[in-house]
mmCIF file of the N, C-alpha and C atoms, coordinates in Angstrom:
data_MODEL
# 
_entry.id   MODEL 
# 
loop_
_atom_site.group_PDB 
_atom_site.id 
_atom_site.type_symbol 
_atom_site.label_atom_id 
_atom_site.label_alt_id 
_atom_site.label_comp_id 
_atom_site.label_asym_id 
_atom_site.label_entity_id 
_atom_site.label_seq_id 
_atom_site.pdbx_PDB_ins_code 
_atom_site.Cartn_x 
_atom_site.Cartn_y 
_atom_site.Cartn_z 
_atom_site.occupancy 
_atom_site.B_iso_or_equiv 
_atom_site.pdbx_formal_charge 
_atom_site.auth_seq_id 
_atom_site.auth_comp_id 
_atom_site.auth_asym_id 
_atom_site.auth_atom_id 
_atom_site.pdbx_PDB_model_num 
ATOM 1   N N  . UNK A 1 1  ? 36.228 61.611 49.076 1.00 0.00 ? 1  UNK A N  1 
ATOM 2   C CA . UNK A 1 1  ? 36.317 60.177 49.279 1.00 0.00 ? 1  UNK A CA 1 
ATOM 3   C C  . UNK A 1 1  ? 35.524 59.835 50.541 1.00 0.00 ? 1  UNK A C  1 
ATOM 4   N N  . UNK A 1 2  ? 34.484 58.684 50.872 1.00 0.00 ? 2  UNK A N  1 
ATOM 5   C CA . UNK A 1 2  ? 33.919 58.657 51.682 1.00 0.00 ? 2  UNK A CA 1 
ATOM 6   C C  . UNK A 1 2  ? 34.831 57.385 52.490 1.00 0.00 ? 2  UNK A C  1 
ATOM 7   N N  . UNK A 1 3  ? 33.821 57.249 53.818 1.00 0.00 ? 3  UNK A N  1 
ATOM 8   C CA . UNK A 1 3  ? 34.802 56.026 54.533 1.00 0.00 ? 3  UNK A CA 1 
ATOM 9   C C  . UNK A 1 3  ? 34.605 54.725 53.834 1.00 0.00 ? 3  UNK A C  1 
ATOM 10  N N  . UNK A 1 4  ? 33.527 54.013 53.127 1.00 0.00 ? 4  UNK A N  1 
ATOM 11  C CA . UNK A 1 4  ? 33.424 53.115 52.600 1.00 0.00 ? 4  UNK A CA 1 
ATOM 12  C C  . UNK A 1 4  ? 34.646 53.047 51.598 1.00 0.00 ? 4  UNK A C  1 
ATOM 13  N N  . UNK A 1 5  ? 34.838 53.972 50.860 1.00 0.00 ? 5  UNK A N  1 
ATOM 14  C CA . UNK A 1 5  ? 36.173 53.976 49.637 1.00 0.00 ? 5  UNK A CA 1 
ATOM 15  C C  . UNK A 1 5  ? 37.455 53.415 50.408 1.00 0.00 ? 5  UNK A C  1 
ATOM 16  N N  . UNK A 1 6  ? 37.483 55.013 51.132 1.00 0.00 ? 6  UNK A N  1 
ATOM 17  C CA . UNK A 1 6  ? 38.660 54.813 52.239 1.00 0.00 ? 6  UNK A CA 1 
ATOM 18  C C  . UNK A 1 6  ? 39.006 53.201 52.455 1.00 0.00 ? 6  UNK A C  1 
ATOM 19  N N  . UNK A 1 7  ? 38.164 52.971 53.630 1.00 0.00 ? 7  UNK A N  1 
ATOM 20  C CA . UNK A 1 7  ? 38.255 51.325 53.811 1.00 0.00 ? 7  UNK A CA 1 
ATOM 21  C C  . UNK A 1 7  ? 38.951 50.633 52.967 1.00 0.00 ? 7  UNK A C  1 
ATOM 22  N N  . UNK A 1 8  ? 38.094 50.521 51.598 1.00 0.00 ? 8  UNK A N  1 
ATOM 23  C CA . UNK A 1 8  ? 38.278 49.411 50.541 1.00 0.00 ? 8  UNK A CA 1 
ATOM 24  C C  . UNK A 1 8  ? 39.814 49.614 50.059 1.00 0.00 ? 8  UNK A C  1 
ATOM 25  N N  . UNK A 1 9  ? 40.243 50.776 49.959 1.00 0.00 ? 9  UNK A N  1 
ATOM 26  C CA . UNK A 1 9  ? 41.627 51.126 49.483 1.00 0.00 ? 9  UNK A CA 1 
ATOM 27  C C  . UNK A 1 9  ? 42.558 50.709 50.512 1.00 0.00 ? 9  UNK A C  1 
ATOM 28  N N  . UNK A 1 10 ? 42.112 50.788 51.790 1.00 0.00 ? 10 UNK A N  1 
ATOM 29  C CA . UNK A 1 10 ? 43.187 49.994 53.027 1.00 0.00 ? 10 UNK A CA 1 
ATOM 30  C C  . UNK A 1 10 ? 43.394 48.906 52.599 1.00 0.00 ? 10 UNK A C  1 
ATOM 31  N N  . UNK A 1 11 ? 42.580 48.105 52.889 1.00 0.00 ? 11 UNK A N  1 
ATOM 32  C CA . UNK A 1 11 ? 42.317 46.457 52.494 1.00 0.00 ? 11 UNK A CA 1 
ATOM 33  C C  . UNK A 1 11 ? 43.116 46.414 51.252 1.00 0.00 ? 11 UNK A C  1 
ATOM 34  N N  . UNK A 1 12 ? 42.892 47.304 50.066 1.00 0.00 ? 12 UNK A N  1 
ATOM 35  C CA . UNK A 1 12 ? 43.725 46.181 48.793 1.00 0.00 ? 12 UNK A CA 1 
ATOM 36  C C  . UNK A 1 12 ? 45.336 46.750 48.629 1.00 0.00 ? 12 UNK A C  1 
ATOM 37  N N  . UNK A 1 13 ? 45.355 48.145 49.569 1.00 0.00 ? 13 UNK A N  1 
ATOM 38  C CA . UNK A 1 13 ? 46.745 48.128 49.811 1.00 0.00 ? 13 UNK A CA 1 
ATOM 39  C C  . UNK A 1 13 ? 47.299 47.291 50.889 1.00 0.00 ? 13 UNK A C  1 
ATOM 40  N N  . UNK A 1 14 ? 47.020 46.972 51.872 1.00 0.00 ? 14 UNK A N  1 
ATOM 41  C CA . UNK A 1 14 ? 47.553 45.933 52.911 1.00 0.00 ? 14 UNK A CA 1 
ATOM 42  C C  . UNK A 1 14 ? 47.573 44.524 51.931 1.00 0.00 ? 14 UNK A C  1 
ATOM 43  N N  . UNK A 1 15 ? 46.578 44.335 51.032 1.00 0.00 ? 15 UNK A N  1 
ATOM 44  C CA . UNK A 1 15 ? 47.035 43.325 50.540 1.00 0.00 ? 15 UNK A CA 1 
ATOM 45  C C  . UNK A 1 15 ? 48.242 43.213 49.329 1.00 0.00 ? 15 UNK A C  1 
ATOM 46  N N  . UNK A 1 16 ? 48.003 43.973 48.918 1.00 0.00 ? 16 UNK A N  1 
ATOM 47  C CA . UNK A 1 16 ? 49.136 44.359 47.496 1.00 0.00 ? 16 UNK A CA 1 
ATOM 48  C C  . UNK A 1 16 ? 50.666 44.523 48.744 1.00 0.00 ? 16 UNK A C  1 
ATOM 49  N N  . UNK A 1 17 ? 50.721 45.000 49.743 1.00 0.00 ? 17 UNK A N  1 
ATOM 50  C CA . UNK A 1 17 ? 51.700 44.686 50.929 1.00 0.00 ? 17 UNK A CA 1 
ATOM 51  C C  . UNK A 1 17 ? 51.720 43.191 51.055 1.00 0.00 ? 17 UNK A C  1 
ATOM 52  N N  . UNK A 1 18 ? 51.318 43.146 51.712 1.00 0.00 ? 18 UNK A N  1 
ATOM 53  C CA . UNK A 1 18 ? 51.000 41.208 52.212 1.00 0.00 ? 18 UNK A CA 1 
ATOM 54  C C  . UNK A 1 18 ? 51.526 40.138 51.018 1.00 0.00 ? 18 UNK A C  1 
ATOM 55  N N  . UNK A 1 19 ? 51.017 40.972 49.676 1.00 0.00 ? 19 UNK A N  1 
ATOM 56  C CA . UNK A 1 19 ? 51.670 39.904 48.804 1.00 0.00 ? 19 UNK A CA 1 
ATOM 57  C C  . UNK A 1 19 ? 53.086 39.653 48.594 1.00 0.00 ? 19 UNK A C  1 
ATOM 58  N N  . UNK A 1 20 ? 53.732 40.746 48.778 1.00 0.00 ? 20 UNK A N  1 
ATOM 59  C CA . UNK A 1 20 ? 54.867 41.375 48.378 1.00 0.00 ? 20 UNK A CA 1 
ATOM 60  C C  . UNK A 1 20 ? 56.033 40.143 49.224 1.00 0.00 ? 20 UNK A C  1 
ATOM 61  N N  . UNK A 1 21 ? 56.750 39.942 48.581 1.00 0.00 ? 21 UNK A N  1 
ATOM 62  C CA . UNK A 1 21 ? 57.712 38.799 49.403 1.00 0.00 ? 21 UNK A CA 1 
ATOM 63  C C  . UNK A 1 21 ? 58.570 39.413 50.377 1.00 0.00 ? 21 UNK A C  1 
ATOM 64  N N  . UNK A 1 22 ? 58.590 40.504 50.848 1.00 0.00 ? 22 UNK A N  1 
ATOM 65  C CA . UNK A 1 22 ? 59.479 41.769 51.881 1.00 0.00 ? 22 UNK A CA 1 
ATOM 66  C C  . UNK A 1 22 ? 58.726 42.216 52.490 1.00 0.00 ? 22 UNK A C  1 
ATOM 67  N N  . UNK A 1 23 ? 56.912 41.252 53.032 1.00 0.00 ? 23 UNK A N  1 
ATOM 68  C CA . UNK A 1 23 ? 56.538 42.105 53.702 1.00 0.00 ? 23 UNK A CA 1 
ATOM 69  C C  . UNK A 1 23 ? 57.003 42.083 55.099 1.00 0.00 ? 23 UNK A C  1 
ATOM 70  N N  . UNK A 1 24 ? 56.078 42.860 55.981 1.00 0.00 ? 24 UNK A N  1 
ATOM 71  C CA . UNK A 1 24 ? 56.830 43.025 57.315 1.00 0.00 ? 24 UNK A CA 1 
ATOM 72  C C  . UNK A 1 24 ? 55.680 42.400 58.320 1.00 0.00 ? 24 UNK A C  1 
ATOM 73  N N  . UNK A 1 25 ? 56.042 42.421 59.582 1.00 0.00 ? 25 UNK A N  1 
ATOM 74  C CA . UNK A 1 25 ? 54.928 41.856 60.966 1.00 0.00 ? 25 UNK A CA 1 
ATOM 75  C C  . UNK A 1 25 ? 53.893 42.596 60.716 1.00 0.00 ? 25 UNK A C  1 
ATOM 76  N N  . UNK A 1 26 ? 54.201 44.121 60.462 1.00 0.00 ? 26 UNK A N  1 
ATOM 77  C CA . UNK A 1 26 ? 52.378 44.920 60.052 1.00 0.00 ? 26 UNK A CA 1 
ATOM 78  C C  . UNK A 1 26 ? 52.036 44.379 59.480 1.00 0.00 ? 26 UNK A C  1 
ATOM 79  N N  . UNK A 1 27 ? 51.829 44.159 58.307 1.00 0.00 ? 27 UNK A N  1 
ATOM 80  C CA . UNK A 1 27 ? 51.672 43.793 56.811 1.00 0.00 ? 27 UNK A CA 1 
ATOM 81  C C  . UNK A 1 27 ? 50.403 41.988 57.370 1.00 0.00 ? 27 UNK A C  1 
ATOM 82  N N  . UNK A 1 28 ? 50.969 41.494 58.300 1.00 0.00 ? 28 UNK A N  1 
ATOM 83  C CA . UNK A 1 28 ? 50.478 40.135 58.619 1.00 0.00 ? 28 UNK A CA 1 
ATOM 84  C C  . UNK A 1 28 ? 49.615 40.562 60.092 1.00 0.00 ? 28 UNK A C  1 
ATOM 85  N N  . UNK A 1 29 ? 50.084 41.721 60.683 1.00 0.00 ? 29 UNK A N  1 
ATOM 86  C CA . UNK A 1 29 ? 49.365 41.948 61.744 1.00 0.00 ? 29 UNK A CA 1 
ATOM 87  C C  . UNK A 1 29 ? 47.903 42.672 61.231 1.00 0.00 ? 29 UNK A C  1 
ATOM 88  N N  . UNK A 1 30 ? 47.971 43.203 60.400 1.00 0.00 ? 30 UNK A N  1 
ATOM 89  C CA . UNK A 1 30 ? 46.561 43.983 59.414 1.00 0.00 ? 30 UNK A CA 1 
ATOM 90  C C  . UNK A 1 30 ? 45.378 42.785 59.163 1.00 0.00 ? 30 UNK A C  1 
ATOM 91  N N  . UNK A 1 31 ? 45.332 41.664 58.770 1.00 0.00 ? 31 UNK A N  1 
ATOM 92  C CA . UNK A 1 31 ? 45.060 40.475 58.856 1.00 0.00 ? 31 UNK A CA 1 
ATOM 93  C C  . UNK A 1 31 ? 44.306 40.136 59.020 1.00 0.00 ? 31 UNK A C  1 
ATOM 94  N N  . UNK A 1 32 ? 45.330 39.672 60.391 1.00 0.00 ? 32 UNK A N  1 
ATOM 95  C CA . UNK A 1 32 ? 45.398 39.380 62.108 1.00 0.00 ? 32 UNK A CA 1 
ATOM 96  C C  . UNK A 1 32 ? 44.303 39.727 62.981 1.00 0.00 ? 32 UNK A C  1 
ATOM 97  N N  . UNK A 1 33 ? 44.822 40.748 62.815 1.00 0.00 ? 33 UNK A N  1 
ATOM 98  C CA . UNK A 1 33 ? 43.985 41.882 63.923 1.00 0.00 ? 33 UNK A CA 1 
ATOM 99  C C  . UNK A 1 33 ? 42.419 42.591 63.699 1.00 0.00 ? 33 UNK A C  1 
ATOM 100 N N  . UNK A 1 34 ? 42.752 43.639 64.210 1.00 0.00 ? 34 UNK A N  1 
ATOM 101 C CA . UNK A 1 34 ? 41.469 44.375 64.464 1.00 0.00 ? 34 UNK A CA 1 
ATOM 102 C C  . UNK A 1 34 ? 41.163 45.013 63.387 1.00 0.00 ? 34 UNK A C  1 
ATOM 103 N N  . UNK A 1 35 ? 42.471 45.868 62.328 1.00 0.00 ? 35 UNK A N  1 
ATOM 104 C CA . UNK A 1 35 ? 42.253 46.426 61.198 1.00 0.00 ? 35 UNK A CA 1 
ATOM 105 C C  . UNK A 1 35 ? 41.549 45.999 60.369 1.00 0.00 ? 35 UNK A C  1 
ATOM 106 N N  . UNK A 1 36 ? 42.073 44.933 59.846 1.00 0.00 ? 36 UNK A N  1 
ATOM 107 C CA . UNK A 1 36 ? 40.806 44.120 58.922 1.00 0.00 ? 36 UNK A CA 1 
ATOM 108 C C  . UNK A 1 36 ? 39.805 44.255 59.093 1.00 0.00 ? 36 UNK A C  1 
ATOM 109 N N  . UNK A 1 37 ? 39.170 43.544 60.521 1.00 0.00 ? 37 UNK A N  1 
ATOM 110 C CA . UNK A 1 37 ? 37.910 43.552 60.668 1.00 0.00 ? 37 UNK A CA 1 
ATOM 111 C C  . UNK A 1 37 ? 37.200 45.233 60.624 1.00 0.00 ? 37 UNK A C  1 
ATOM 112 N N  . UNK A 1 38 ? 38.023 46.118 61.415 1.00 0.00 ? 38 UNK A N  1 
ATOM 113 C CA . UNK A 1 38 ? 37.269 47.203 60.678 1.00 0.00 ? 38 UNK A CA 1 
ATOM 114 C C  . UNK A 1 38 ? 37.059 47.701 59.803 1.00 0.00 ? 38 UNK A C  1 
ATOM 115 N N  . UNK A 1 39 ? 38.007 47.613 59.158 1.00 0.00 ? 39 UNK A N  1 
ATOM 116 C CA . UNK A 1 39 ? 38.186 48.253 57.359 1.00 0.00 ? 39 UNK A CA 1 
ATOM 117 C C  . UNK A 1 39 ? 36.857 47.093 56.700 1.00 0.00 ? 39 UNK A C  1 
ATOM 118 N N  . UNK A 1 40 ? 37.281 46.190 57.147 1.00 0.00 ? 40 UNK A N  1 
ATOM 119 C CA . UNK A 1 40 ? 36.026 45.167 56.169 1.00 0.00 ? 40 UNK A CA 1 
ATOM 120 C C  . UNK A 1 40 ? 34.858 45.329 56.571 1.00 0.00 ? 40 UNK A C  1 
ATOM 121 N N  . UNK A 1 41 ? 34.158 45.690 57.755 1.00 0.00 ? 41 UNK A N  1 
ATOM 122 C CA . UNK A 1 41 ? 33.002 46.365 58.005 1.00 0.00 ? 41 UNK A CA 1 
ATOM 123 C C  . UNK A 1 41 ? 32.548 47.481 57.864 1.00 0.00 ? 41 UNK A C  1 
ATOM 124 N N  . UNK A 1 42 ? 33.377 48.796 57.619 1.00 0.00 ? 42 UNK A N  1 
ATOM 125 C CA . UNK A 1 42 ? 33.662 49.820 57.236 1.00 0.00 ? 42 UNK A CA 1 
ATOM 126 C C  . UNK A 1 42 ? 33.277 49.066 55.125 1.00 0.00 ? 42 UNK A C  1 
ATOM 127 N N  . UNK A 1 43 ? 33.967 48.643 55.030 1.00 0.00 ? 43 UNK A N  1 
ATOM 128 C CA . UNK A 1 43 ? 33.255 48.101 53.738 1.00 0.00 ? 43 UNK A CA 1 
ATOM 129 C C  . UNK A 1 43 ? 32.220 47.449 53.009 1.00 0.00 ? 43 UNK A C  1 
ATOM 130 N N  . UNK A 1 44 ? 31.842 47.041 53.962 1.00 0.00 ? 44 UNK A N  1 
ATOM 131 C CA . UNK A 1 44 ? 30.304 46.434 53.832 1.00 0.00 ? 44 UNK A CA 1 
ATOM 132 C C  . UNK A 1 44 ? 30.433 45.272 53.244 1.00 0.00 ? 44 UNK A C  1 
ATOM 133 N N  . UNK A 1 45 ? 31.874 44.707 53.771 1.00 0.00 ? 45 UNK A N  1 
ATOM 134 C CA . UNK A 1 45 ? 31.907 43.148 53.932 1.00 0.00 ? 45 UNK A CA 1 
ATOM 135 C C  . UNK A 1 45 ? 31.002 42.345 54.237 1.00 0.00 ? 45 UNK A C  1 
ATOM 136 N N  . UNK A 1 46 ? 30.526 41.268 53.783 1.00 0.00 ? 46 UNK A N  1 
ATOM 137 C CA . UNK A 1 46 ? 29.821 40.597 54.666 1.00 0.00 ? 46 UNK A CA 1 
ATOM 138 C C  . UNK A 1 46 ? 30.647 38.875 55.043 1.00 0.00 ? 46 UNK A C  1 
ATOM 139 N N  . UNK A 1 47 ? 30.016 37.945 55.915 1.00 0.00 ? 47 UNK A N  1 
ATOM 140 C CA . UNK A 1 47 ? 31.251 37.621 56.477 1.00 0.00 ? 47 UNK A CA 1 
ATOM 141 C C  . UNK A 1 47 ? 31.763 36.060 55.472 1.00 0.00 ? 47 UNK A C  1 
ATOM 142 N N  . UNK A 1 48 ? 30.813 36.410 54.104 1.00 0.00 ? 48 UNK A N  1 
ATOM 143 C CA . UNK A 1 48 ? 31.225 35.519 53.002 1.00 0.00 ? 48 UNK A CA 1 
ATOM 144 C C  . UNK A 1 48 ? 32.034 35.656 52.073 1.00 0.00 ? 48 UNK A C  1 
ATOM 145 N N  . UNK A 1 49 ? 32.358 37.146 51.994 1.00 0.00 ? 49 UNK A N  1 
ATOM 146 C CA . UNK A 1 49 ? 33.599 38.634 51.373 1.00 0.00 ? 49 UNK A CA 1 
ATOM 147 C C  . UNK A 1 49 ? 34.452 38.229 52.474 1.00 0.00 ? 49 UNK A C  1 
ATOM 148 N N  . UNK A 1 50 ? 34.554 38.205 53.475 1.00 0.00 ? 50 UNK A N  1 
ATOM 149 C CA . UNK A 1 50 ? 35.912 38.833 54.311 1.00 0.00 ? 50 UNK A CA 1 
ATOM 150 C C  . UNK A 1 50 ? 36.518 37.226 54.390 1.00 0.00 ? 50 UNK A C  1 
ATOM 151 N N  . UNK A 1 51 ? 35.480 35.877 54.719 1.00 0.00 ? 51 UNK A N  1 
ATOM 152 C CA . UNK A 1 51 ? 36.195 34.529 54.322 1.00 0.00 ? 51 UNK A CA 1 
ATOM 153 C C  . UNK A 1 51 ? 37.338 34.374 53.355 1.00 0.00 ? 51 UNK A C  1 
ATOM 154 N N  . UNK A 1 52 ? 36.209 34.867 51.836 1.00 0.00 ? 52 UNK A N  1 
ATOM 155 C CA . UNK A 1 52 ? 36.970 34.527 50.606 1.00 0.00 ? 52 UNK A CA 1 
ATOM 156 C C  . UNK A 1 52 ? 38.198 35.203 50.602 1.00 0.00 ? 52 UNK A C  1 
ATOM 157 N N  . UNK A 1 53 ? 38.391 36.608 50.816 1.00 0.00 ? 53 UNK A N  1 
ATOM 158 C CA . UNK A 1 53 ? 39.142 37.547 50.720 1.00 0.00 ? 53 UNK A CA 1 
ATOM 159 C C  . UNK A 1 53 ? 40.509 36.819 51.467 1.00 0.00 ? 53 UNK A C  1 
ATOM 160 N N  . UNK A 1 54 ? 40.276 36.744 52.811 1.00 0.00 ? 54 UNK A N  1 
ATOM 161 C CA . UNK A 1 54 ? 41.738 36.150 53.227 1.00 0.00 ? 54 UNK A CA 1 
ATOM 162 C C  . UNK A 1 54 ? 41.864 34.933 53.263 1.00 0.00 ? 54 UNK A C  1 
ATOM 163 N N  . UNK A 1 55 ? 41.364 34.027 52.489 1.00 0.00 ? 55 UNK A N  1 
ATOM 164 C CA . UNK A 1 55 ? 41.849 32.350 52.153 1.00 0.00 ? 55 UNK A CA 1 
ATOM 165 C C  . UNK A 1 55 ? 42.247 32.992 50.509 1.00 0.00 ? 55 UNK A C  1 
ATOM 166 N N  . UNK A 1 56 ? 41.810 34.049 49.954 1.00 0.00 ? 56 UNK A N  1 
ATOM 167 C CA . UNK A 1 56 ? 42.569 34.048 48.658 1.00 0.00 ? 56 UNK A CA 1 
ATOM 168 C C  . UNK A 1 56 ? 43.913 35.173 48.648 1.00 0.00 ? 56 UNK A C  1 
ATOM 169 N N  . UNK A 1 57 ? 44.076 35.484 49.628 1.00 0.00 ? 57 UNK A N  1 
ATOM 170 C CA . UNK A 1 57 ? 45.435 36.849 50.134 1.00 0.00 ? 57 UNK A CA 1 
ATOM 171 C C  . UNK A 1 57 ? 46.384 35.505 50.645 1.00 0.00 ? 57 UNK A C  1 
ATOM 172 N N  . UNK A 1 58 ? 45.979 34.576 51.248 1.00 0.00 ? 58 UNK A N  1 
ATOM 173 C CA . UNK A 1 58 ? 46.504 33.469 52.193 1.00 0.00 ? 58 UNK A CA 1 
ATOM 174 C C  . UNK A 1 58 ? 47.164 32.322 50.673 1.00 0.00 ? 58 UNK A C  1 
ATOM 175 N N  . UNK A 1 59 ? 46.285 32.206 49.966 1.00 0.00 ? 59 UNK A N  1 
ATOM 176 C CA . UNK A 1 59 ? 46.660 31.408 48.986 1.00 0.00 ? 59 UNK A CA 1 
ATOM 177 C C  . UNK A 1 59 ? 47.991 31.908 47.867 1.00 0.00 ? 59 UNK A C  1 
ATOM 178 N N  . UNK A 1 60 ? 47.803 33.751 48.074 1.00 0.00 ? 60 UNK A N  1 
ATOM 179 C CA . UNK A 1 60 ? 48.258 34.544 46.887 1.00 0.00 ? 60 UNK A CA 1 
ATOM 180 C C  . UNK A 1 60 ? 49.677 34.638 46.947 1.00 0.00 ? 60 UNK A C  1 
ATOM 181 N N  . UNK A 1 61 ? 49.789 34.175 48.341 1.00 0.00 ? 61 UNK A N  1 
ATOM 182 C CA . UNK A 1 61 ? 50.865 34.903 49.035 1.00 0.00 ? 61 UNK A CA 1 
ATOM 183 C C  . UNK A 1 61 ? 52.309 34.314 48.266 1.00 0.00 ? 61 UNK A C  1 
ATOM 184 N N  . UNK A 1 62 ? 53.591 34.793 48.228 1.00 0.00 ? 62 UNK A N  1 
ATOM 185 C CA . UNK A 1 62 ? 54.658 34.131 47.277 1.00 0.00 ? 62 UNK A CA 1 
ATOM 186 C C  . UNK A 1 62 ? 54.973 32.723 47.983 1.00 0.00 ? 62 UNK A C  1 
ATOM 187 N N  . UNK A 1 63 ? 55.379 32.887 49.488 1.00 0.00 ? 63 UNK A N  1 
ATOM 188 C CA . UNK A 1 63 ? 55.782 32.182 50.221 1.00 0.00 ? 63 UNK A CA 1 
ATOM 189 C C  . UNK A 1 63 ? 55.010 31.632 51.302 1.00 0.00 ? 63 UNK A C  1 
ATOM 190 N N  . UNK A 1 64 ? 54.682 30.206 51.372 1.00 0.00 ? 64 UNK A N  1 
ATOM 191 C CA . UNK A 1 64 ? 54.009 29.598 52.365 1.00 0.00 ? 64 UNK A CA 1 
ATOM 192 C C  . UNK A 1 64 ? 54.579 29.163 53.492 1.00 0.00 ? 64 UNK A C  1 
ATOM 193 N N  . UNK A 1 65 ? 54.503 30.584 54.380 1.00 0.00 ? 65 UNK A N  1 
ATOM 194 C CA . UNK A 1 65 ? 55.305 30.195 55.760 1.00 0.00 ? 65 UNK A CA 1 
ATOM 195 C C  . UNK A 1 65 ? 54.446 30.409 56.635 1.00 0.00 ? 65 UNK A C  1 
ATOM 196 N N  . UNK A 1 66 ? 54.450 30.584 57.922 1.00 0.00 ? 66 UNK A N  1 
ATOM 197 C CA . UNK A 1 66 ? 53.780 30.931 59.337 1.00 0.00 ? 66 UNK A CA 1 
ATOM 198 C C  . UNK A 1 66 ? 52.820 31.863 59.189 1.00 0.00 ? 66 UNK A C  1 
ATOM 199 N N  . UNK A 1 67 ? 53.467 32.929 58.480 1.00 0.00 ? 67 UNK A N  1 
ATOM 200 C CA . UNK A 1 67 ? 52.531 34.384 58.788 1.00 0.00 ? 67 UNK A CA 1 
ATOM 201 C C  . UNK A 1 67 ? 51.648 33.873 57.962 1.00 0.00 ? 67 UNK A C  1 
ATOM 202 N N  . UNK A 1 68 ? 52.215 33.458 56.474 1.00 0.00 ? 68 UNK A N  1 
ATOM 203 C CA . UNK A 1 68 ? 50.843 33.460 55.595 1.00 0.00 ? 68 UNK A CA 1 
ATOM 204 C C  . UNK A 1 68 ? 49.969 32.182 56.118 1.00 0.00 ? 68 UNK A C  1 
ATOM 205 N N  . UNK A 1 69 ? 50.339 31.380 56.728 1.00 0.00 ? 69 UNK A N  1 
ATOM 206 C CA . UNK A 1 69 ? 49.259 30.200 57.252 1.00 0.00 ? 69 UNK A CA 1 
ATOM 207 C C  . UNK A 1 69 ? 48.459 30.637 58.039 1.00 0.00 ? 69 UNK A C  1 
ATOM 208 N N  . UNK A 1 70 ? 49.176 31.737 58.777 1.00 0.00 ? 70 UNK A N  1 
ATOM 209 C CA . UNK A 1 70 ? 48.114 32.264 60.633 1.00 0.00 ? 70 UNK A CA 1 
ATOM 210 C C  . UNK A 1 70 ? 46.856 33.673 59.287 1.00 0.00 ? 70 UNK A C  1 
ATOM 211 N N  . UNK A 1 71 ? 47.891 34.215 58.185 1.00 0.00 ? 71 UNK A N  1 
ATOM 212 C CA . UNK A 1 71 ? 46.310 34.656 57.748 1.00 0.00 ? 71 UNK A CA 1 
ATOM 213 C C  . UNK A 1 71 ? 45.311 34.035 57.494 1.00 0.00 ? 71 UNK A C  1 
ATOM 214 N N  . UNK A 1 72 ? 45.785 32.533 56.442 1.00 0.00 ? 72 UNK A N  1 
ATOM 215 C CA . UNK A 1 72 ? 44.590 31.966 55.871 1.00 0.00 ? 72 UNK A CA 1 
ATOM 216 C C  . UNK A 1 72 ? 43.660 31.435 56.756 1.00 0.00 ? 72 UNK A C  1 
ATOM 217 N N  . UNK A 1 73 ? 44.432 31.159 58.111 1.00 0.00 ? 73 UNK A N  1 
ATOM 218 C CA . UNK A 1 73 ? 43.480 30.331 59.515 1.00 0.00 ? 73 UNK A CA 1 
ATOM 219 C C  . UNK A 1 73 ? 42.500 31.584 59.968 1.00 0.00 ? 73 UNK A C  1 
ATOM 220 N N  . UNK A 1 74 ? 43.033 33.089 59.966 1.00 0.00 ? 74 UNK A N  1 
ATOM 221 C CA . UNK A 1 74 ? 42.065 33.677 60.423 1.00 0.00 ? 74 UNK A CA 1 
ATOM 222 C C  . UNK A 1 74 ? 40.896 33.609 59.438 1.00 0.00 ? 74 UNK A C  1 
ATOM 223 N N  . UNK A 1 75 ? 41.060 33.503 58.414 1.00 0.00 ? 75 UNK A N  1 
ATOM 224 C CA . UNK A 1 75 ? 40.172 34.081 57.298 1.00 0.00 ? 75 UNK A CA 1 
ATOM 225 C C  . UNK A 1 75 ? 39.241 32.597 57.444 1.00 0.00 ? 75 UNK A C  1 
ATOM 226 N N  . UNK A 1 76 ? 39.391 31.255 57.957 1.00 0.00 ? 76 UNK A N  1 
ATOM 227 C CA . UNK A 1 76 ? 38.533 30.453 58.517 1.00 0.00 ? 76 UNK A CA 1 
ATOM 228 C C  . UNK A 1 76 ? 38.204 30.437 59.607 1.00 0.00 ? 76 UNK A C  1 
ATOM 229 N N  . UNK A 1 77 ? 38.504 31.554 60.281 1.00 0.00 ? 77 UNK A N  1 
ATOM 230 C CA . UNK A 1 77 ? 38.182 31.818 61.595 1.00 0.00 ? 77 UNK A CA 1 
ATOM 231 C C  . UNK A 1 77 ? 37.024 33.087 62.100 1.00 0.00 ? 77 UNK A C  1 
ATOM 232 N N  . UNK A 1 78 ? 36.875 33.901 60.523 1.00 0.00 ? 78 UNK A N  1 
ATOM 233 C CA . UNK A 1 78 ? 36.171 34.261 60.856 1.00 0.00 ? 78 UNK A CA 1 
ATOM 234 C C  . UNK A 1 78 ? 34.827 34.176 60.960 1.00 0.00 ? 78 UNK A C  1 
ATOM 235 N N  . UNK A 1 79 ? 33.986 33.669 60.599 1.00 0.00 ? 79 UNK A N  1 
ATOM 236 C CA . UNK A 1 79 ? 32.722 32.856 61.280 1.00 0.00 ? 79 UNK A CA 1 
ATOM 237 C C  . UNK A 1 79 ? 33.033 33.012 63.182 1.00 0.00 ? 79 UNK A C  1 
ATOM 238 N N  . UNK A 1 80 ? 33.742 32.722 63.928 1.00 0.00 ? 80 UNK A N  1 
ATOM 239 C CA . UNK A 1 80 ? 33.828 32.762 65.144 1.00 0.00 ? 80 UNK A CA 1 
ATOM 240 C C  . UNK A 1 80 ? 33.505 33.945 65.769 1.00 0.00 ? 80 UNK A C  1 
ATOM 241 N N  . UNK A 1 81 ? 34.416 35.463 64.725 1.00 0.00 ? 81 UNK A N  1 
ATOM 242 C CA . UNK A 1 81 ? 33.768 36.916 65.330 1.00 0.00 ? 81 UNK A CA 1 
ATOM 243 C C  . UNK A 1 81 ? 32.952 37.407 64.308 1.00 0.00 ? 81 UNK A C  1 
ATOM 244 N N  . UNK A 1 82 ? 32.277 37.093 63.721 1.00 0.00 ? 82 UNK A N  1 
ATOM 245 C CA . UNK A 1 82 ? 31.023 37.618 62.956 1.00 0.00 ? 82 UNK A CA 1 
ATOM 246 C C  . UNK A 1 82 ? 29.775 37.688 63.471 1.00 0.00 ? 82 UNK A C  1 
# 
């Protein structure tokens, strides 16, 4: 398995997490944070993939509360660290 795979399998397990209505502060801190952005560059995201990706994890989500609002804001936020 190379790191590009690797990566991509983080990302759609944090999200298949994230969707889950029991997820936890990781689960929204993966996101959030720094993980994403590496795993998604590590993937060869580009920063029109990593937009769509978390306004549609942000949209997917069961429950529209805080955490899932602060993902979908990053995922329009990223343009700022790209």
């Amino acid at each position: 398995m190379n790191m590009k795979t690797l990566a991509e399998a983080i990302i759609l397990q944090a999200a298949d997490d994230f969707l889950d209505e029991n997820r936890s502060e990781g689960d929204v801190a993966f996101f959030s944070g720094e993980g994403f952005r590496i795993c998604s560059e590590m993937a060869g995201m580009n920063h029109t993939e990593k937009c769509e990706f978390l306004d549609l994890v942000g949209k997917c989500a069961p429950v529209s509360s805080p955490e899932v609002k602060r993902v979908a804001a990053v995922g329009s936020m990223v343009s700022l660290h790209v």
